[in-house]
C-alpha positions in Angstrom: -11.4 28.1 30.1 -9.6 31.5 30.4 -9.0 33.1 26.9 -4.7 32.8 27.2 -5.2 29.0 28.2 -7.3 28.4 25.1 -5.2 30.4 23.0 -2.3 28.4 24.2 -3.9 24.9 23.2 -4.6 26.5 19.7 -1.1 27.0 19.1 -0.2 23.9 20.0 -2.6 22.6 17.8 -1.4 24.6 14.9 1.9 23.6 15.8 1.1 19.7 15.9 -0.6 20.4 12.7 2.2 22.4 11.2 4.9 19.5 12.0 2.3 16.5 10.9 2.2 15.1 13.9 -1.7 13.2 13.6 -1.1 11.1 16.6 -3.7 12.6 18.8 -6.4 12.1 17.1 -6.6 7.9 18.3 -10.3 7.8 17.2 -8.8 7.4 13.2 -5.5 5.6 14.0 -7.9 2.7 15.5 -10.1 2.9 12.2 -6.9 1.8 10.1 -5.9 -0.3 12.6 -9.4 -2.0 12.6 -9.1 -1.9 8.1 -5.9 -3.5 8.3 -7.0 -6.4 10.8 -9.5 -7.4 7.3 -7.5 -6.2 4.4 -4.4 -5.1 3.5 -5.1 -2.1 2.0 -7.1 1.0 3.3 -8.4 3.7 1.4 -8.5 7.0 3.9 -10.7 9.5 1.6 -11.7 12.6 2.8 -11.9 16.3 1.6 -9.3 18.6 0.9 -8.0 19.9 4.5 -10.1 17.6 6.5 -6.0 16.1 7.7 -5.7 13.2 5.3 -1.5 13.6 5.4 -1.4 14.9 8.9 -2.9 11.6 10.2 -0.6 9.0 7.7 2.6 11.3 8.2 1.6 10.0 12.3 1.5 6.3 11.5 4.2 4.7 13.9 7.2 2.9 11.4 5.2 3.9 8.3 7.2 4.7 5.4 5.6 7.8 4.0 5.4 8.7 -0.2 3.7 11.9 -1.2 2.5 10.6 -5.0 2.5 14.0 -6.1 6.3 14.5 -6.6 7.6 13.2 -10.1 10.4 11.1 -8.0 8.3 9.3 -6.3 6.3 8.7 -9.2 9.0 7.6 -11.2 10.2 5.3 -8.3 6.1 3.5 -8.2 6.9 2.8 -11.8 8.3 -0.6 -11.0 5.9 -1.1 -8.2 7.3 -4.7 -7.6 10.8 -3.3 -7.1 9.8 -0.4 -5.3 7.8 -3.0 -2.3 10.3 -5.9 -3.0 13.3 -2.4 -1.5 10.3 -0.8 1.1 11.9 -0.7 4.5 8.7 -1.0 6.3 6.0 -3.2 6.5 3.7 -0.1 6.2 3.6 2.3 3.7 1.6 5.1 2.4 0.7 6.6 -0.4 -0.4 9.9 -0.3 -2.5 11.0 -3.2 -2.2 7.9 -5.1 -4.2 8.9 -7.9 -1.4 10.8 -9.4 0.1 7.4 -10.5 -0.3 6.6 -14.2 -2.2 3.2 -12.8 -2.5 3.4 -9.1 -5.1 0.4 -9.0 -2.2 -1.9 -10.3 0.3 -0.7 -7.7 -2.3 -1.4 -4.9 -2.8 -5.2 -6.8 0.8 -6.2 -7.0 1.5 -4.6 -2.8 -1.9 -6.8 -2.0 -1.7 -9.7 -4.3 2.7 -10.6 -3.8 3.7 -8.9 -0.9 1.9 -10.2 1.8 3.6 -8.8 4.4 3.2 -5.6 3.8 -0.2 -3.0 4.4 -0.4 0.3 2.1 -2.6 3.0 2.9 -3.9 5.1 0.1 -5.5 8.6 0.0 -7.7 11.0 -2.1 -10.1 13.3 -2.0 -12.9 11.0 -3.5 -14.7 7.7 -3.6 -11.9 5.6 -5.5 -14.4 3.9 -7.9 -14.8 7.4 -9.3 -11.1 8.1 -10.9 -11.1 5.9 -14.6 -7.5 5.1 -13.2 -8.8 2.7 -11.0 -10.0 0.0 -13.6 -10.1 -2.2 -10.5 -11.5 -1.6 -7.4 -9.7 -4.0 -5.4 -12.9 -5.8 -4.3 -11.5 -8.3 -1.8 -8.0 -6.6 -1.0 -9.4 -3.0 0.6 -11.3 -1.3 3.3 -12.4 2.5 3.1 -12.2 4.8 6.1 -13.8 7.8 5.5 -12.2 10.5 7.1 -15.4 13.7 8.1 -14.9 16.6 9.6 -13.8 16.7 13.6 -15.9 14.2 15.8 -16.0 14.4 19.4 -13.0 12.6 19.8 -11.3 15.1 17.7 -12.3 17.7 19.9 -10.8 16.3 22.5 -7.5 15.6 20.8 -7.6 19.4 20.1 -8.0 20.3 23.3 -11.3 22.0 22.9 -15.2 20.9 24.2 -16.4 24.2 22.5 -19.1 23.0 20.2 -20.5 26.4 19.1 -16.7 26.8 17.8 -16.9 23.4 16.2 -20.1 24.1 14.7 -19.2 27.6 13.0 -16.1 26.9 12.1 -16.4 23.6 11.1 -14.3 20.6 11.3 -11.4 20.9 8.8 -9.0 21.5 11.3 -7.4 24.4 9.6 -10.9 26.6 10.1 -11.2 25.1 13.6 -8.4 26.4 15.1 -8.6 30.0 13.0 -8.9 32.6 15.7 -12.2 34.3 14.3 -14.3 33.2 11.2 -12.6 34.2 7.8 -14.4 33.9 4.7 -12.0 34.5 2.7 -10.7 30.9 4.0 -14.0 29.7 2.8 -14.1 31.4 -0.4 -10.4 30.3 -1.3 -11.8 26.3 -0.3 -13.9 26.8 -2.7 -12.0 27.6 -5.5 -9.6 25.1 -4.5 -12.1 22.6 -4.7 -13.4 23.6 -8.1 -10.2 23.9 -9.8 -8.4 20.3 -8.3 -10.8 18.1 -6.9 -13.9 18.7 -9.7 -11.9 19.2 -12.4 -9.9 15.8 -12.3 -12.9 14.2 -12.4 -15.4 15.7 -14.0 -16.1 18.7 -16.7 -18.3 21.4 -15.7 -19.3 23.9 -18.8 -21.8 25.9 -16.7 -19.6 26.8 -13.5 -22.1 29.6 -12.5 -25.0 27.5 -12.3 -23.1 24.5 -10.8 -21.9 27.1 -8.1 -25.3 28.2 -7.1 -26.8 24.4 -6.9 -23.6 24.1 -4.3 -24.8 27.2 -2.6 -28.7 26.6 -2.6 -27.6 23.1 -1.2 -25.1 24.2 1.3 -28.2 26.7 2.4 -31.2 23.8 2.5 -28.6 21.1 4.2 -30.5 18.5 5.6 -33.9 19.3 3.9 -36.2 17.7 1.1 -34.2 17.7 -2.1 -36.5 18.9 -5.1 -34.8 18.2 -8.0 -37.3 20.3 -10.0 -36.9 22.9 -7.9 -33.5 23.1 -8.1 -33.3 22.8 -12.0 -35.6 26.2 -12.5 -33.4 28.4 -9.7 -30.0 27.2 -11.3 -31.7 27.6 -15.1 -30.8 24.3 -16.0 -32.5 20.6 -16.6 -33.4 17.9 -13.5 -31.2 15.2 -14.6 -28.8 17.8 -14.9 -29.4 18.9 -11.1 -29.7 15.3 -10.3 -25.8 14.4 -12.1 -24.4 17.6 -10.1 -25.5 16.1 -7.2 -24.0 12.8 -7.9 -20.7 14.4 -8.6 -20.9 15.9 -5.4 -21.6 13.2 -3.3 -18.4 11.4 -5.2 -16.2 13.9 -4.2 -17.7 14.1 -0.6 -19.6 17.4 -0.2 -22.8 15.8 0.1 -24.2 13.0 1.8 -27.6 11.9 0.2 -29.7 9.9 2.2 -33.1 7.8 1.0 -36.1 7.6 3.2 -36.5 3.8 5.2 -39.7 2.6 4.3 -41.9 -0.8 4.7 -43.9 -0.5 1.7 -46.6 1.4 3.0 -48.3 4.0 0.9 -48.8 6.5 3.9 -44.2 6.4 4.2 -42.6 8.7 2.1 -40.5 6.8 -0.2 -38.6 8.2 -3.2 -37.3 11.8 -2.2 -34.1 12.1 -0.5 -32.4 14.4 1.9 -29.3 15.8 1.1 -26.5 17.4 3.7 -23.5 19.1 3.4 -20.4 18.0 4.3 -19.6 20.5 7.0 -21.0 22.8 9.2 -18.7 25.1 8.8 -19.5 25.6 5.0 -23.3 25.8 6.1 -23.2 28.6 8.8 -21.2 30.6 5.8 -23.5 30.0 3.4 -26.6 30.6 5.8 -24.4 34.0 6.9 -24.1 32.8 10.5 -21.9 34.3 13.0 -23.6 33.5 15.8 -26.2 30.8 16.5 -29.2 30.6 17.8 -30.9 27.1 19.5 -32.7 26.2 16.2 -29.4 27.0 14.7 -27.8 24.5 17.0 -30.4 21.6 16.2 -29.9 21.9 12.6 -26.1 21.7 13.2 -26.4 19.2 15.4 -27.3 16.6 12.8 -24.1 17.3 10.6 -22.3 16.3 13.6 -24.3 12.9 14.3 -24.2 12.5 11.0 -20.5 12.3 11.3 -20.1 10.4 14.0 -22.4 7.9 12.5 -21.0 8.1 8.9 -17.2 7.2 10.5 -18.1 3.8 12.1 -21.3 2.3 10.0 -20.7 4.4 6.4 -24.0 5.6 4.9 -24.8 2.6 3.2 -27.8 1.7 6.0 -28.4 4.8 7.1 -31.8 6.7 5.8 -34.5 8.9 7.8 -38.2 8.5 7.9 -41.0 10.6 7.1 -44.8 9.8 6.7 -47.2 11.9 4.2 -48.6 13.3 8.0 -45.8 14.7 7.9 -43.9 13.2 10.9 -40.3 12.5 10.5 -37.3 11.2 12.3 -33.5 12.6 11.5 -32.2 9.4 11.1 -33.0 5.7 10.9 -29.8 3.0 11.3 -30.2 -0.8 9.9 -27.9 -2.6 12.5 -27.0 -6.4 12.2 -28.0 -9.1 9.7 -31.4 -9.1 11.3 -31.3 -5.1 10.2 -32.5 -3.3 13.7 -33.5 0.0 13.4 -31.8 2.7 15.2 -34.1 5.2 14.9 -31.9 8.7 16.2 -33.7 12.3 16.5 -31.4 15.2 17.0 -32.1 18.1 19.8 -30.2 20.5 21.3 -32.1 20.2 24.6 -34.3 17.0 25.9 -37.1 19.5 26.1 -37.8 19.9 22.8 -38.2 17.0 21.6 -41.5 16.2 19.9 -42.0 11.9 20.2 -44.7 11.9 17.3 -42.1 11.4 15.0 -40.6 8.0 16.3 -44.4 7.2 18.0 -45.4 7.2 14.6 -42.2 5.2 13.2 -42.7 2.5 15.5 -46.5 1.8 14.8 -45.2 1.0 11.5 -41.6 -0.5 12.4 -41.6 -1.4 16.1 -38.2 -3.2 16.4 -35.5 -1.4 18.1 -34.1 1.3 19.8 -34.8 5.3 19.9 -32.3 7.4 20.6 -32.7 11.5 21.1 -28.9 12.9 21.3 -29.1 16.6 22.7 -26.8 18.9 23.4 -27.6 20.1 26.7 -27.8 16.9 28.9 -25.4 16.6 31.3 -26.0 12.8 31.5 -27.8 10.5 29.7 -31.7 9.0 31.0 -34.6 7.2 29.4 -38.2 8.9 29.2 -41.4 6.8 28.3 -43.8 8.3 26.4 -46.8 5.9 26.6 -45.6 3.1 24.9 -42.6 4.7 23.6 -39.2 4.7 25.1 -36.5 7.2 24.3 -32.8 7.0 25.4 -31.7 10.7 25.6 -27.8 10.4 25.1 -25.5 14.1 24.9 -23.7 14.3 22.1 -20.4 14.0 23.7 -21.9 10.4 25.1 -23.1 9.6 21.5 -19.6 7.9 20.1 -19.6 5.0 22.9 -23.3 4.5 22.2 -22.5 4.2 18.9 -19.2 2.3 19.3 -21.5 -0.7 21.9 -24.1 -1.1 18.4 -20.6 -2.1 16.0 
């Protein structure tokens, strides 16, 4: 693509950004469609930038409230007036946790107005906010909204995943011309003085920030508590809280190891990643990438993708004390498959001991290598072992055929 075509689509992504028009990106309007078809309320969380109003300001006949003006505060304080007089049969609520007591809005919309579907956004798990004394078991659905997928690329107009990758998928950084740190830097502090701080109090902000940078550096490695406790010069459950409050706010994704009870599988220590890859290449100092670069990265982004349909809740790698490991390890069904998923960016370089040694232990289900240089997907045998290699860009309708 010549550089004045791309430069053309990046305005007119800034410019569909700029105006709130979300109705490109079909991949999340067909996640709160699918929420609404079980509940009637959906809670879109996601990160600050990540396009949490862009996308609800897009909802076709929505009727759209931004929870962080008084007036419309003020109006929510009757909230059985305020849906009795709604003039659509969807509304949002765009940062609802500015209400006095959101989780009693949400109950009386659910519980006497039948008729009518709310969607609700923050930049947290809604459990974690003492305003929400209820958590609306029975009357929501989450959709998690991560950094760009593939589909987003598309709705961007861009199949550049080296841009993706360094720049990350909050739109905003995507569609910056060059890499700005200052963007990063000013995230950051944005983050710390809103999103943490409503939560949670921090007394030692300089060690907290290095735990965020140490992790942002080791994303997708061991986490060693310990480790982490003597570099930031504070205690382990310390470390171990910090991370918690991270993964509330959704910077980090932890993930447990799967294991059958066998004292050979690794079965306490987790792996912990960072929420995007743009924050990692900045952290790591990347401004270019190199192929190992690209396989690291590469698992943020089927992270993602796997994160948006399935959650995290059944999702977990594998390791043995041999050392052999596999990225990631799905629990599919009521029967609980497992979708065992290394991460390459060529077919060539992958290494089967990993998911040979898996399936001695767990032999039920698939195995799935996603690369980035395929061109089309094929299935190797390895001995015994057969591996699906599937490109990245081929990886959502894999995904979308094990829902």
């Amino acid at each position: 693509m010549g550089a004045s075509v791309f430069a053309t689509i990046l305005a007119f992504g800034l410019t569909m950004s700029k105006y709130g028009c979300g109705m490109l990106r079909a991949f999340w309007m067909d996640e709160i469609r699918r929420a609404f078809a079980k509940r009637p309320i959906v809670w879109l969380s996601g990160v600050r930038r990540s396009g949490k109003t862009t996308l609800v300001r897009a909802l076709e006949g929505a009727s759209y409230h931004d929870c962080e003006l008084a007036r419309v505060r003020r109006t929510l304080e009757d909230p059985e007036l305020f849906f009795r007089e709604a003039d659509a049969t969807t509304i949002v609520l765009d940062e609802v946790h500015r209400l006095a007591n959101p989780s009693e809005v949400l109950k009386v919309a659910a519980d006497h107005f039948p008729d009518l579907r709310v969607v609700a956004t923050g930049s947290s798990t809604l459990a974690a906010r003492e305003k929400f004394r209820d958590t609306l078991t029975g009357r929501k659905r989450d959709v998690w909204l991560v950094p760009m997928l593939a589909a987003d690329l598309d709705a961007f107009g861009s199949a550049d995943l080296d841009r993706r990758m360094l720049r990350g998928g909050l739109p905003p950084f995507f569609l910056e011309e060059s890499l700005d740190d200052a963007a990063y830097e000013e995230w950051i502090a944005s983050y710390w003085a809103k999103d943490l701080s409503e939560l949670f109090v921090v007394d030692k902000k300089t060690a907290f920030t290095r735990l965020v940078e140490l992790l942002f550096v080791q994303s997708g490695g061991m986490f060693d508590s310990q480790r982490l406790a003597t570099a930031c010069e504070v205690s382990r459950p310390t470390v171990q809280h910090w991370l918690s409050m991270l993964e509330t706010t959704l910077l980090a994704t932890t993930l447990r190891p799967f294991h059958g009870g066998a004292a050979a599988e690794i079965r306490s220590q987790p792996k912990v990643y960072a929420f995007d890859t743009g924050f990692v290449a900045y952290f790591r100092g990347w401004d270019t990438l190199r192929d190992e670069d690209r396989g690291a990265l590469l698992e943020h982004l089927v992270l993602g993708e796997i994160a948006a349909r399935f959650g995290t809740g059944r999702l977990h790698y594998w390791r043995d004390k041999a050392g052999h490991e596999v990225d990631f390890v799905l629990e599919i069904g009521r029967r609980r498959e497992l979708i065992a998923i290394e991460c390459k960016s060529s077919a060539a370089s992958l290494d089967p001991a990993g998911l040979a040694a898996m399936r001695r232990r767990h032999p039920r289900g698939k195995n799935l290598c996603v690369t980035l240089r395929s061109t089309e997907a094929f299935t190797k045998r390895f001995g015994q072992l057969e591996v699906e290699h599937v490109p990245y860009r081929d990886l959502p309708a894999r995904l979308d055929a094990l829902r």
